[in-house]
Every structure is written in C-alpha cells, then in structure tokens.
C-alpha positions in Angstrom: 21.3 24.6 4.2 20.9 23.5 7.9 18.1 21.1 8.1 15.8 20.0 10.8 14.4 16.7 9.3 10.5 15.3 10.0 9.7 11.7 9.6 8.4 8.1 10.6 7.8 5.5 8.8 9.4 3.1 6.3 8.9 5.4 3.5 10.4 8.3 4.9 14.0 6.9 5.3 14.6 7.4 1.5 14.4 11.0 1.7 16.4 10.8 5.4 19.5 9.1 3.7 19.1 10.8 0.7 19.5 14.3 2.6 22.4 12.7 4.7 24.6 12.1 1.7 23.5 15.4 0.6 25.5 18.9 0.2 22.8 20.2 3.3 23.7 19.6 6.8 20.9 17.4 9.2 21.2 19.2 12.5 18.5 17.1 13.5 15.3 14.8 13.4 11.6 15.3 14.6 9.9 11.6 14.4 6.7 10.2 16.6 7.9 8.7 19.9 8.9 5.2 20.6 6.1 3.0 20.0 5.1 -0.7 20.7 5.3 -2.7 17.4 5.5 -6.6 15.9 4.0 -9.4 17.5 6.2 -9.1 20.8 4.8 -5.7 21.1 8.2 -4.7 22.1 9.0 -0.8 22.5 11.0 0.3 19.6 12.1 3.4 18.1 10.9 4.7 14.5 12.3 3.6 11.2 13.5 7.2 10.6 14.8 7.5 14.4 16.7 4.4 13.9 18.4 5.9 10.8 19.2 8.9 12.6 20.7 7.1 15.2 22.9 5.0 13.1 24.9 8.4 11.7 24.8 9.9 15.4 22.1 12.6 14.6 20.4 14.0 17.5 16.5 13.1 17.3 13.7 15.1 19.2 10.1 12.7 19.9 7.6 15.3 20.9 4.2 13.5 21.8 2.9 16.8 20.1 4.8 19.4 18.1 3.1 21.9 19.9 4.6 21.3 23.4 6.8 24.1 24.6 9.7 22.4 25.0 9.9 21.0 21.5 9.3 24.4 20.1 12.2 25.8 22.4 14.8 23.3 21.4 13.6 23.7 17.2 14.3 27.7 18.0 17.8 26.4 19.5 18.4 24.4 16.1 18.0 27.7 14.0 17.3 25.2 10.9 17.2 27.0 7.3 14.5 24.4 6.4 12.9 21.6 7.8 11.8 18.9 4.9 8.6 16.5 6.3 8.1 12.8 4.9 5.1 11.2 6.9 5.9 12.5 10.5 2.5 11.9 11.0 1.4 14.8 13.7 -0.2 18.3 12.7 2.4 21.0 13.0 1.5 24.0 14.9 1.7 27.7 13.5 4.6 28.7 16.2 6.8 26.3 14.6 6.1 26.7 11.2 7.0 29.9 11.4 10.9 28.7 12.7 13.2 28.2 9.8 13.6 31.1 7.4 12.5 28.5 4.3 9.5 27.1 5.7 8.5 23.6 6.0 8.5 21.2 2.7 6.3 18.7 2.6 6.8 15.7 0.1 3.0 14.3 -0.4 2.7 10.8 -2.1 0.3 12.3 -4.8 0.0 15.1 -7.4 -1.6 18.0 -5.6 -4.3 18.9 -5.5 -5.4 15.4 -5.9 -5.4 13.3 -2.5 -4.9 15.7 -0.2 -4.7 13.7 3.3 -3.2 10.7 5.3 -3.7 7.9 1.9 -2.5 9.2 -1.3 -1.4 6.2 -2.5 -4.5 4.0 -1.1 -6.8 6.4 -2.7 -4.8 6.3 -6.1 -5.2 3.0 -6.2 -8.2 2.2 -4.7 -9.9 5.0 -7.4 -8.4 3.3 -10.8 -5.9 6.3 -11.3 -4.0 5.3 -13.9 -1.3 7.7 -13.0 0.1 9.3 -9.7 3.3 10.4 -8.5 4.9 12.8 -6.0 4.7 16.2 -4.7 7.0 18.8 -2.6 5.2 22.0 -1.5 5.3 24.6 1.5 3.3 23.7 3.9 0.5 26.1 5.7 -1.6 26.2 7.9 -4.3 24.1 5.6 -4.5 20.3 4.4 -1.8 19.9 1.9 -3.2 23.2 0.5 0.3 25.5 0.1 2.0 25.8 -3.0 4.0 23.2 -4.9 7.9 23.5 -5.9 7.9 20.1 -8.2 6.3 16.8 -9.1 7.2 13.1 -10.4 5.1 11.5 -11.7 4.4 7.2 -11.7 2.0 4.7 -13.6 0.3 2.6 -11.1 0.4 -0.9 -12.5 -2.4 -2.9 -13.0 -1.1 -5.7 -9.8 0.2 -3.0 -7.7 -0.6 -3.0 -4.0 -0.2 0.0 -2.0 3.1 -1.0 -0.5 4.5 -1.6 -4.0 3.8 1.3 -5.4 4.7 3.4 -2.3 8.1 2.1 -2.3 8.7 3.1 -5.9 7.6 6.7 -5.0 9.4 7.0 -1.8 12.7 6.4 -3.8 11.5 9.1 -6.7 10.1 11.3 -3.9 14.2 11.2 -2.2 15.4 12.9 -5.5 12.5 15.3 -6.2 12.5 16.4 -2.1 16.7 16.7 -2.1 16.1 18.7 -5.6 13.9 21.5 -4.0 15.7 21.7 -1.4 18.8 22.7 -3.8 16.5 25.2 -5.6 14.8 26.8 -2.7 18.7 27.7 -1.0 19.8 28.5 -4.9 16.8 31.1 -5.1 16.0 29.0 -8.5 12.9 27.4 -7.3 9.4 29.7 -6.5 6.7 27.4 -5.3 3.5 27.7 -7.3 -0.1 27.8 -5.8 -2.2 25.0 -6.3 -5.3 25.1 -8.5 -8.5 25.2 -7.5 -9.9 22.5 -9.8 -9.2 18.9 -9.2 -8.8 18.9 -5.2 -9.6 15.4 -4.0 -8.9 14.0 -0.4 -7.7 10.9 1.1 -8.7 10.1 4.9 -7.0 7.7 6.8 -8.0 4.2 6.0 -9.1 1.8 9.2 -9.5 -1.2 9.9 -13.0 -1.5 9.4 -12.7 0.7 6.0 -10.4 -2.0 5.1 -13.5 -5.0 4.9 -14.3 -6.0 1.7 -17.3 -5.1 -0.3 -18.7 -7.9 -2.1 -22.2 -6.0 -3.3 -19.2 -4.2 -5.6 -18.2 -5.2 -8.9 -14.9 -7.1 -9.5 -12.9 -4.6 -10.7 -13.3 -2.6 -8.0 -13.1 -5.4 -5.6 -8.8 -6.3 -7.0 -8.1 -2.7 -6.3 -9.6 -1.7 -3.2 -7.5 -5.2 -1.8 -4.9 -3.6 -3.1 -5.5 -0.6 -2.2 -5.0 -1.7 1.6 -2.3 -4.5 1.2 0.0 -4.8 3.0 -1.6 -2.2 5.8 -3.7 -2.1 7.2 -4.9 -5.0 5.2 -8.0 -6.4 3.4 -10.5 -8.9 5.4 -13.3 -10.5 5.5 -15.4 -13.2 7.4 -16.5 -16.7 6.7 -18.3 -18.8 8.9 -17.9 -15.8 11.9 -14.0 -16.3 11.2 -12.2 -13.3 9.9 -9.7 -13.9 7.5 -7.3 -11.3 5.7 -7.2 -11.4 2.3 -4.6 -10.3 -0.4 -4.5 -9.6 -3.7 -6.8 -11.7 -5.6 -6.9 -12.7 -9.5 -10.1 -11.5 -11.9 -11.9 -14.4 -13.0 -14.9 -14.7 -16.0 -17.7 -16.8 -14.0 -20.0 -15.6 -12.3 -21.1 -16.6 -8.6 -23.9 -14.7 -5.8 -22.5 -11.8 -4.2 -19.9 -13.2 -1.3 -20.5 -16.9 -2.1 -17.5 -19.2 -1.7 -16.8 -22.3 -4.4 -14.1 -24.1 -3.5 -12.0 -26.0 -6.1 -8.7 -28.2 -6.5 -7.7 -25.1 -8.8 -8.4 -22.1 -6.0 -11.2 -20.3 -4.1 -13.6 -18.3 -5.7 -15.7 -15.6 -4.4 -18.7 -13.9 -5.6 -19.2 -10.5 -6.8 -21.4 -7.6 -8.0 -20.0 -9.2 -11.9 -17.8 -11.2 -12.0 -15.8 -13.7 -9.5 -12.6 -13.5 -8.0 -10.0 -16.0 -7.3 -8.6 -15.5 -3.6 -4.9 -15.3 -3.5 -3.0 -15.3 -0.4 -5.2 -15.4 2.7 -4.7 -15.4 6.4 -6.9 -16.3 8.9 -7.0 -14.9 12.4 -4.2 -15.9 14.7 -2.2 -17.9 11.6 0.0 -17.6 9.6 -0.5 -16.6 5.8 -1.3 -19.5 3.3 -2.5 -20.0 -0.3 -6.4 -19.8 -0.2 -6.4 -23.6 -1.3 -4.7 -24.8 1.5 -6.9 -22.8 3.7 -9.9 -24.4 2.9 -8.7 -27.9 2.6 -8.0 -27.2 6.0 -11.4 -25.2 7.0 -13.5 -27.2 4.7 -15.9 -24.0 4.0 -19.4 -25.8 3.4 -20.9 -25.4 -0.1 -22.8 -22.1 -0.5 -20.9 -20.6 2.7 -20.7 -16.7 2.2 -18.3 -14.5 3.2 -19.8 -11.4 4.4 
C-alpha cells in the first residue's frame, strides 16, 4: 500500500523504520513541527522527522491537522492508509476520511483499557500485571474504533515507564506492519471494542508527577515509576525540589514524608512502610545517588519531604 506515516516521538521510530523496510511504500510523514528541546533549548526537528529525513522522505509539520493546506497536500498524497504512532494532535474528520483504508492507530495498551495520552503510565502506575499493544481504526472518539490485533507484555516488577515502553514500541513495529499486511490482503476485519473494561489515561503533568507520601509504599515504587524518566517524579525537602527515581521497598517504618539519613541510603516515610530513595536530582544539578546528596545537603534530623 501507499502510506502516509503519523508520528513524533522516540517511540514512534520503531514502527517508521519498520514500515520503511517494509513491502508498503512511505509516500510521506505527518509529525509535530520543529520544537525547542535539551538544555540549549535549541530548535530541532522530531525523532520521527529526523528518520524521515535520513531516507529522503518528504515530511509535512502542520501546527494543526486541520489547516487547509495540510489537508490539500494529504489529498495530493492519495495514501491507501496512513498508520499513526504518537503524533500527538487530534485528527480532524476531513482528513480521516482521505485514504481509502482509514487511519490505524497503534495504542500502547490493550483496548479498551487506557484509552488516552498515558497507557503505559497508567499500566504501571495501577499494578497491572499485564499490558501490551493495540492497532485499531481510528474515529472520530478516544481510542474508541475497532481493533485489528494485540500483543501483549508483563510489566516487570522494576520497570519504569520508559523501559517498558521501549519493549512495546519494538512489539508494537511488528503487530502495526502486520495489519497493515492484512488490511491491503483483505485477511484482517477490525473488531469493535467491548463495552466492559474501558479505562482512561490523561496526560500526566508535572505537578501529577509529585509524590504522594500519605500513600502506602507499594504504591509509592510504582507511581515513581510510573513517571520515570518523563516527566519525572519529585518532591521537596527543605523548599528544595528534588527529582526522584526509582526507589527500593524497605520493612521499617518511619512518619509519612520523614527523611532518615544513613551511611547505607535515604529513607523516606510512608502511609506503611519506608522507602529507600534511589537516584535523585536536585534542582539545577546533576543526578546523584541519594547518599551523596545528603552528605552534601545535610537534611536535618526529622526534615520532611512534602
């Protein structure tokens, strides 16, 4: 088929150079504009632009998908498809209306469950013990049109969001180049989602991203993980914010959010149990074991991070 390709970040170029080496033909990629990024704030192009550039394939930036000129040139492309890996912008009706085969969405969960921006966040941050991938035909709802295939993935009990979102991106190329196959074969029907089950995922912020300590321990490890690397867990200690990553399950006990320092790490208090601080970072430095950050800080005893 003749593809029109929709994408952004990191976890998008899987599918991109999965399709590339593919028996389908890339007329073309849709990704978010050039964007300020890293500490320089320099302008640079996306992950999945950058791809496309390397193999010469053109690549279209609308600041919305629904600007007329956009819509023009997709009409121009005359794509049989157009497979979408975290663009990241709403597509408009007029469009998805385009190519004869629709718009496939692979979604980072398995539908209906986490329908939204954080599959894999939620996955996490919920205890799901398993999670996985989905390709389905988009419409004009939330992640709501029917589904062509699934993988599926057990969340380990240390993985962090970017871990186990790198593992599914890769699984996610195959499954998404696989439907693909089957839709232009005619051996592939999409199947409507059920009604039971439908769970969503919002976008995480920054502030979302502060830690709880009024919540047990357990839940504590995953929703860190659940937001490492981005946009990342933190919390503040003596005004000081500080970015935390994942940290280690402990036995003792300590007040909610109190600090005890020790030559063998930083504990922190929880709802149960403590927790032992891994990696931290405090604002404006570099990232360091918890121990050398407090030898350095020198948190006074009973200090509470809040």
């Amino acid at each position: 088929m003749r593809i029109v390709f929709a994408g952004t970040p990191d976890p998008a170029v899987p599918s991109l150079r999965r399709l590339l080496d593919s028996r389908h033909e890339v007329a073309a990629v849709v990704t978010r504009p050039d964007a300020a990024a890293g500490r320089g704030r320099s302008v640079r192009r996306s992950p999945v632009g950058q791809l496309a550039d390397e193999h010469g394939i053109p690549v279209l930036t609308p600041h919305k998908p629904a600007e007329p000129e956009f819509v023009a040139a997709l009409r121009d492309l005359a794509p049989d498809c157009c497979p979408v890996v975290a663009y990241g912008a709403l597509l408009p009706p007029e469009i998805l209306e385009i190519p004869a085969h629709g718009w496939i969405n692979l979604h980072f969960s398995l539908l209906p469950a986490w329908r939204g921006a954080a599959p894999v966040q939620a996955a996490i941050a919920a205890g799901d013990e398993i999670t996985g991938a989905s390709t389905f035909r988009i419409e004009k709802g939330l992640d709501t049109g029917p589904v062509f295939g699934v993988v599926t993935e057990r969340i380990g009990v240390t993985d962090t969001a970017g871990e186990l979102l790198t593992r599914l991106a890769d699984s996610g190329a195959a499954l998404l180049e696989q439907t693909l196959d089957g839709v232009e074969d005619g051996t592939l029907q999409a199947i409507p989602q059920p009604a039971d089950g439908v769970s969503y995922a919002p976008k995480i912020t920054v502030d979302a991203a502060r830690v709880r300590w009024d919540q047990p321990a357990l839940a504590v490890g995953r929703a860190i993980r659940a937001v490492t690397p981005f946009p990342g867990a933190w919390t503040t200690v003596a005004g000081t914010r500080l970015k935390l990553g994942p940290v280690e399950l402990v036995e003792e006990a300590l007040p909610e959010g109190q600090l005890d320092v020790r030559k063998s790490g930083v504990l922190v208090g929880t709802a149960t149990t403590a927790v032992r601080l891994g990696q931290v970072q405090p604002q404006g430095k570099r990232a360091m074991a918890a121990v050398d950050w407090a030898r350095g800080a020198r948190p006074a005893s009973g200090t509470v991070a809040e």
